[in-house]
DRENZA-107702 format. One record per residue (C-alpha): x, y, z. Coordinates in steps of 0.02 Angstrom, whole numbers. Layout:
N
      xx      yy      zz
       X       Y       Z
...
This chain:
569
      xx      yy      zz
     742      -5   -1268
     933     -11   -1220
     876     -40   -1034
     761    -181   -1129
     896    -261   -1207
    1000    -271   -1060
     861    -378    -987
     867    -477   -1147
    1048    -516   -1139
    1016    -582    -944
     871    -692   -1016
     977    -762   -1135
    1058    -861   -1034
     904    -924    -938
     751    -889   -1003
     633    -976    -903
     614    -909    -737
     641   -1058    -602
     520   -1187    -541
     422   -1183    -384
     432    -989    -353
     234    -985    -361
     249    -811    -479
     355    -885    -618
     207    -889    -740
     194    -708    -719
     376    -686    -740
     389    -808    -890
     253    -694    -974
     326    -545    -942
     505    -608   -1022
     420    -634   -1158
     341    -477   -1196
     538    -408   -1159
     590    -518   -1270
     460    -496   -1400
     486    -310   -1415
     683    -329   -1417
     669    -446   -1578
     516    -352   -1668
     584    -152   -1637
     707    -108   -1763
     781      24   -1623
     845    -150   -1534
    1013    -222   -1538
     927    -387   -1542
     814    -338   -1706
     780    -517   -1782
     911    -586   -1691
     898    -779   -1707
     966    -823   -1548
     817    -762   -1458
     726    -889   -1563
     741   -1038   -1443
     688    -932   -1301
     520    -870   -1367
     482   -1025   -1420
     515   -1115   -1251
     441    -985   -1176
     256   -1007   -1259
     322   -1190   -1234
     301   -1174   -1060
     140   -1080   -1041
      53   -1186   -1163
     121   -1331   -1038
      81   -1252    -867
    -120   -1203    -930
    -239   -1265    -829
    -368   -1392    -928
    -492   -1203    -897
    -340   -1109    -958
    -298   -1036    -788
    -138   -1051    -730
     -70   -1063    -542
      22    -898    -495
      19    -840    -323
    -174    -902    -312
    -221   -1064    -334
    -299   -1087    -514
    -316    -887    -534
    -413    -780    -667
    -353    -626    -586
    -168    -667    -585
    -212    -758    -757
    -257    -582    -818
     -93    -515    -787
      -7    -642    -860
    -127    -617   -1019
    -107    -459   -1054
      99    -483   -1059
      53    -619   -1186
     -50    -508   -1280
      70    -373   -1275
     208    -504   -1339
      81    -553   -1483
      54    -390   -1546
     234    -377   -1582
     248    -532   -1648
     109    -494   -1764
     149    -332   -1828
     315    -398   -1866
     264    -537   -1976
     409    -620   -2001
     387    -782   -2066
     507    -853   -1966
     399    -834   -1820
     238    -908   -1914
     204   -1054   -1794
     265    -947   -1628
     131    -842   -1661
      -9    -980   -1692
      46   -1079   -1540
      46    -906   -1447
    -141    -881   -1516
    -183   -1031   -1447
    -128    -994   -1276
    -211    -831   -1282
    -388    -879   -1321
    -377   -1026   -1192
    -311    -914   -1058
    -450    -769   -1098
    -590    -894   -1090
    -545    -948    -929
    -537    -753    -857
    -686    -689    -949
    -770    -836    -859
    -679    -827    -700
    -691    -714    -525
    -598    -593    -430
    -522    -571    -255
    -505    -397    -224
    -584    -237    -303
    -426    -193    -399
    -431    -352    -490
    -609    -308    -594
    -510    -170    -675
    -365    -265    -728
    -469    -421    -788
    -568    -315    -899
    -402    -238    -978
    -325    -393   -1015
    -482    -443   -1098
    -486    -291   -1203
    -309    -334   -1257
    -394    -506   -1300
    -522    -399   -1413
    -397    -292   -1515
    -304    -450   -1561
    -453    -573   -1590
    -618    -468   -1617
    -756    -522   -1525
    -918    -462   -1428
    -921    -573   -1284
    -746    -495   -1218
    -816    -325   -1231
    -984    -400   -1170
    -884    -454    -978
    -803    -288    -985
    -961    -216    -972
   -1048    -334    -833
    -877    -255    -721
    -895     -78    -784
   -1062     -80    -744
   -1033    -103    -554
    -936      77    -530
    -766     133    -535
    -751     130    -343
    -658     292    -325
    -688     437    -155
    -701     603    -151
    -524     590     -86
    -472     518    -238
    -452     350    -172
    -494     198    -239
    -582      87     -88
    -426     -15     -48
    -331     159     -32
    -146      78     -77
     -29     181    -189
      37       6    -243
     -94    -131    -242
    -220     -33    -306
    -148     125    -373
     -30      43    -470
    -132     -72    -561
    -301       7    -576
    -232     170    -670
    -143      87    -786
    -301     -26    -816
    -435     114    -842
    -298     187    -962
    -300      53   -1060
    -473      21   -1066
    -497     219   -1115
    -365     173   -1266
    -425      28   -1329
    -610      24   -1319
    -601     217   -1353
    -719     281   -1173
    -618     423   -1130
    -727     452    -993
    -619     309    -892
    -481     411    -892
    -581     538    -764
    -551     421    -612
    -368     382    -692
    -347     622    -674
    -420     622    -498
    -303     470    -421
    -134     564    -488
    -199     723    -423
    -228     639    -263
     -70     587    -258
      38     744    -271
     -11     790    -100
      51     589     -45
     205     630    -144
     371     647     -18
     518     738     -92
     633     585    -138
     495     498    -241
     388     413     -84
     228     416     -83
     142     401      76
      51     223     115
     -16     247     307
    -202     251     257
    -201      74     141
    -314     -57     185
    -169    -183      75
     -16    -256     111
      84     -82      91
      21     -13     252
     141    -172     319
     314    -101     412
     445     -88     276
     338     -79     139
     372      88       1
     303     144    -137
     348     273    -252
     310     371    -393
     412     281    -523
     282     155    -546
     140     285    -600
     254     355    -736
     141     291    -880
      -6     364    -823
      64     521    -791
     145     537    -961
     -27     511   -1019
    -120     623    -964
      27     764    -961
       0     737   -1160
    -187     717   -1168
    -232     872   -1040
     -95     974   -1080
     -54     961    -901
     104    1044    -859
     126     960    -674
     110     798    -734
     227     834    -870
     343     888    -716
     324     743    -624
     346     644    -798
     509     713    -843
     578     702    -652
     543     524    -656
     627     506    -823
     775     615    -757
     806     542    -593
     713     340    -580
     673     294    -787
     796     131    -723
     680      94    -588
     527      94    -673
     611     -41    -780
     565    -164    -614
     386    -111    -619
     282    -282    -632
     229    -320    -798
     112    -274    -903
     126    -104    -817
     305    -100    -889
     323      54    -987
     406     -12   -1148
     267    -105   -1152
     163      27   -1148
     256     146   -1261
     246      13   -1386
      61     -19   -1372
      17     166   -1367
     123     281   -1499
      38     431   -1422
     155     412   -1273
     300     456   -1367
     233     648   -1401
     334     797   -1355
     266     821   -1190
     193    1013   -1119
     298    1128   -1025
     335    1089    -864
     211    1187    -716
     288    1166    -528
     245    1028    -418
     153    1088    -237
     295    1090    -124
     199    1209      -6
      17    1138      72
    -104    1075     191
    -200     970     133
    -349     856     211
    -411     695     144
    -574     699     236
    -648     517     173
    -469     443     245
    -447     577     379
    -270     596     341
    -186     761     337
     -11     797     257
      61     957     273
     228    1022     168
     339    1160     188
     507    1126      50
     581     981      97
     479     963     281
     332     849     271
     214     797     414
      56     653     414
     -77     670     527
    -176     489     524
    -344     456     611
    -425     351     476
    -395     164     520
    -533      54     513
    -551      -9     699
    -689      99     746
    -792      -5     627
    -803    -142     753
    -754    -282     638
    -574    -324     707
    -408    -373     645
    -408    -449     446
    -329    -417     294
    -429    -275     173
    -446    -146     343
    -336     -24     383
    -269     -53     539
     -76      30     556
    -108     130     709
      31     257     667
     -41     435     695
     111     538     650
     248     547     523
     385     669     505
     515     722     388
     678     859     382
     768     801     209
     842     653     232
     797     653     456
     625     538     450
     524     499     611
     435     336     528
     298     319     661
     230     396     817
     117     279     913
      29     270    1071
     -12     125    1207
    -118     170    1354
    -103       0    1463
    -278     -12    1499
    -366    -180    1505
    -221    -236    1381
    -369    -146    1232
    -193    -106    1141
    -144      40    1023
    -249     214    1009
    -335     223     882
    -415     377     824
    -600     409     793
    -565     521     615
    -481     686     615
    -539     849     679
    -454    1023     604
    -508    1168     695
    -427    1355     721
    -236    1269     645
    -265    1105     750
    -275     937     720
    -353     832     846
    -364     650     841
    -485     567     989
    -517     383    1064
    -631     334    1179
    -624     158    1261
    -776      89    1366
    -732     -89    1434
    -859    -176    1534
    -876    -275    1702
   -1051    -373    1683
   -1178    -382    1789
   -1272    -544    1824
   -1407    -587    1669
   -1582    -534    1692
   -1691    -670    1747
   -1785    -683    1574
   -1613    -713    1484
   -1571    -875    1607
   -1580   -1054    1598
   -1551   -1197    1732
   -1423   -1262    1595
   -1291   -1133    1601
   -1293   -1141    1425
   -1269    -970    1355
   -1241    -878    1184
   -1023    -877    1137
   -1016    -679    1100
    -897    -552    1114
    -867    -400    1238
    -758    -303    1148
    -613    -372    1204
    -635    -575    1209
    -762    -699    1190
    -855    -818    1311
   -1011    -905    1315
   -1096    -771    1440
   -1227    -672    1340
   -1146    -527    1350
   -1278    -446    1227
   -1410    -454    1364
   -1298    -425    1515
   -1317    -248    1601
   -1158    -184    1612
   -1030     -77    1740
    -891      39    1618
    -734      93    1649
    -662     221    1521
    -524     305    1440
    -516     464    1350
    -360     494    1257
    -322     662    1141
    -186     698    1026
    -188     891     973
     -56     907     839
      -2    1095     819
     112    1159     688
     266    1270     749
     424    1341     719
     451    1223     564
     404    1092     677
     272    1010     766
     218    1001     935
     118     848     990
       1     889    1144
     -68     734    1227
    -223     708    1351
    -262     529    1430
    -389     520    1573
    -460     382    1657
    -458     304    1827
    -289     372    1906
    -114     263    1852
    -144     209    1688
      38     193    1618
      36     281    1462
     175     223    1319
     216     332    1172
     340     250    1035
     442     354     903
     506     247     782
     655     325     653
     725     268     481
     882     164     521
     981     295     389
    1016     373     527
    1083     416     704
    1014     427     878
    1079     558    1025
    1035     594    1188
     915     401    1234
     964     271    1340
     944      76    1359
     777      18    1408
     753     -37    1583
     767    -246    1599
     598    -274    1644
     416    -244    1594
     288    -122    1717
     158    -223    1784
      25     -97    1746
      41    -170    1584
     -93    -318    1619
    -108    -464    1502
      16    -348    1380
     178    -439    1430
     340    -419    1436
     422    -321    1296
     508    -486    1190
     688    -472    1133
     643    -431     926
     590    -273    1025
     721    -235    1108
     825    -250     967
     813     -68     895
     760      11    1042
     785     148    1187
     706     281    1307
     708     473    1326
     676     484    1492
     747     676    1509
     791     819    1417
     823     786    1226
     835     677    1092
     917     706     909
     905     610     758
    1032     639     623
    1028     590     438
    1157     663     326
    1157     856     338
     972     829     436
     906     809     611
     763     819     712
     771     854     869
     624     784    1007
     565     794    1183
     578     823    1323
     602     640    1389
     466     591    1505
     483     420    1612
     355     345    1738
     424     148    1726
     442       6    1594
     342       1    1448
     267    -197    1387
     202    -244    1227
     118    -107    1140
      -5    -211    1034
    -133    -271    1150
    -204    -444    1185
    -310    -472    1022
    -118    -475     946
     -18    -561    1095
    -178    -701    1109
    -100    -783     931
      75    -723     977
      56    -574     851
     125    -420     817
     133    -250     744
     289    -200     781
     377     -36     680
     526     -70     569
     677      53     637
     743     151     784
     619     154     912
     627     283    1061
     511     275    1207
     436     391    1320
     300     350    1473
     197     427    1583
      45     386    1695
    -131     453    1694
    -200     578    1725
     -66     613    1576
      -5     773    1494
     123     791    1386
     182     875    1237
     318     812    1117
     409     932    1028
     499     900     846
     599    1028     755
């Protein structure tokens, strides 16, 4: 509550969040579920403090003004009942409060806030969804609706949702596979829905996702976001386990589950500020104050896995942890699938992550320049005898003329695609001369390291490009400036652009360290066989795309028939 009331204090002076962000409905509800529990909770410097009168009240001023005639409200999406839902449940967390207080005093706040309520819930009991995540969260703010204002229809949509599946792997995974877009908010969701409508048995998918994630779980608090089809997969983007501290306290109390009490009382050791900043409703005063079973004694603490290998077969990711060392081997992206570049697919072609302490290698990728097709991409992940092998295979075509039966005098023929670009030649019915590629990444634990054995074959001079790309918390030894230009083996790739360059360097002999702290890793040896272009390929540089890694990048190059091995210790 202090931590609370320090938000209060700031809202004091401005309660309304600012005009024209596009998210300040969301923020607007969730100030006043802060400031709702600051004024009800007797704990709270602010107990029934009348100044924070005028700022509730403006407060359900303003999203009584900014409803939609269907009760909707514009927040991020254009006249939203999934970003409505969000903002509901805050205001149903705020009216609980309110309610249980009963101070007369805030009579009429609380009917105006009723209003607002039932308007808003009819619009997302009636509304739609983007994304799988949002189902989840639109039937918990609807259940919310039902504890306050009793009614069958709410429980009635909860039910048409429920009734399509909880749409969680084997893995553990919910479909979208992101720690933070999905993670985050269907958890807490199910939770609630267990709580509220009393169906324990949605708190199974809830068990399985945090036990998932212990083996995702880096030593600082990361969790590990290579595999998401959402926007965390983006360069940059982190997520960590602060924001899952509700659910873990949970079910640490309800299972008697000693490593989720661990990870509970590290997060409320070492980040209980941070998850202060996690979005609202997911807040966890919020939550404390809508469940009192939270606030049990939790069980004795059980260790955390620090030692593993684990496989996530349905994502074919591998992570592998030794103390403080952590590796990812990645070889689940979604471009085997055949439908392309889009948001909702997986597409970060990284393939290896590394970790000593506080020395991280953020991304290993690979570029074979080979009719500009772009990044490797591997076909799943194999595990065999201590060995993780990750395999491509690229077949790109020169057509043949069309079969007579497929022709007409017109020249008029069906716009399709060959794999690589579109044109209105049949290529469907066109038989068809290959040229391939074959590239294999063994990955090979050693020595407290790794060693990363690569095999590209194809027709003879295919410049190969691998890129290392390190946290900038850190310092580079041993690489050198690029060269000025781009290799013209690179095709339709082009020449590497100057954001590129910022950042970036070449091992082309002997080898590399990265320092962070008291950490390094140390890599090599340096391999060179000419200038590296762009690594993402023409379906990004068509659009003037790219995919480029956030960091310190290092390059290395070689030509085909190409074998190499990079070692990191």
């Amino acid at each position: 509550m202090a931590i609370n009331d320090t938000q209060v204090e700031v809202a004091l002076e401005r309660p309304l969040a600012p005009r024209g962000s596009g998210m300040e409905n969301r923020t607007n509800g969730a100030r006043l579920s802060a400031l709702a529990a600051s004024y009800t909770s007797m704990v709270s410097r602010f107990h029934h403090d009348a100044r924070l009168l005028p700022a509730l009240n403006s407060l359900v001023e303003v999203m009584q003004n900014n409803q939609l005639p269907d009760g909707l409200y514009d927040s991020g999406n254009l006249d939203s009942p999934p970003d409505s839902a969000f903002i509901l449940e805050t205001l149903c967390q705020a009216q609980r409060q309110l309610l249980e207080d009963a101070s007369p005093s805030i009579t009429a706040l609380r009917e105006r806030l009723r209003a607002v309520i039932l308007k808003t819930a009819e619009g997302v009991r009636a509304g739609g969804i983007h994304t799988p995540n949002h189902r989840w969260h639109v039937c918990a703010a609807l259940a919310h609706v039902h504890r306050l204002y009793p009614d069958p229809k709410w429980v009635a949509r909860i039910d048409d949702w429920l009734g399509e599946g909880i749409d969680l792997d084997a893995d553990g995974q919910y479909a979208e596979r992101s720690p933070h877009y999905t993670a985050e908010v269907v958890n807490p969701a199910l939770m609630t829905l267990a709580l509220l409508l009393d169906r324990p048995a949605l708190l199974e998918p809830v068990r399985r996702s945090l036990e998932a994630q212990l083996y995702l779980l880096e030593p600082d608090g990361e969790l590990e976001t290579v595999a998401s089809r959402r926007q965390d997969q983006r360069a940059g983007a982190r997520e960590f386990i602060w924001a899952h501290y509700i659910a873990y306290r949970l079910l640490a109390l309800r299972d008697n589950n000693g490593v989720f009490a661990a990870v509970t009382r590290w997060i409320e050791r070492d980040f209980l500020a941070n998850t202060m900043v996690t979005r609202s409703p997911n807040a966890p005063l919020a939550q404390w104050l809508d469940f009192s079973e939270l606030a049990r004694a939790l069980p004795a603490s059980k260790a955390l896995p620090e030692t593993y290998s684990h496989v996530f077969s349905q994502m074919a990711l591998a992570r592998v942890r030794r103390g403080s060392t952590t590796a990812t081997i990645y070889g689940g992206s979604d471009a085997s699938t055949g439908l392309g570049l889009g948001s909702g697919l997986a597409t970060n072609p990284t393939f290896f992550k590394f970790r000593k302490g506080a020395a991280i290698l953020e991304s290993v990728r690979m570029t074979p320049a080979f009719f500009s097709t772009g990044f490797f991409y591997s076909n799943g992940l194999h595990l065999a005898e201590g060995r993780y092998r990750l395999q491509q295979t690229v077949n790109v075509p020169y057509h043949l003329p069309l079969p007579a039966a497929y022709r007409n005098k017109q020249g008029d023929y069906k716009l399709s695609d060959d794999g690589r670009y579109f044109s209105k030649l049949d290529f469907e019915h066109r038989p068809k001369q290959f040229r391939t590629l074959r590239s294999t990444v063994e990955v090979v634990e050693r020595h407290g390291g790794y060693d990363l054995e690569f095999a590209v074959d194809g027709p003879v001079g295919v410049l190969v490009t691998v890129e290392l790309t390190f946290r900038r918390n850190g310092k580079l030894e041993g690489v050198a400036a690029l060269p000025e230009s781009g290799d013209p083996r690179n095709n339709r790739s082009g020449a590497i652009a100057s954001e590129d360059r910022a950042d970036s360097s070449s091992l082309t002999h002997g080898t590399g360290k990265f320092t962070a702290g008291a950490d390094t890793i140390e890599f090599g040896p340096g391999t060179s066989a000419g200038a590296h272009g762009r690594m993402e390929g023409e379906d990004y540089t068509w659009i003037n795309g790219h995919l480029r890694t956030q960091g310190q990048r290092v390059y290395l190059t070689g030509v085909t028939p190409f074998r190499y091995t990079l070692t990191l210790r």
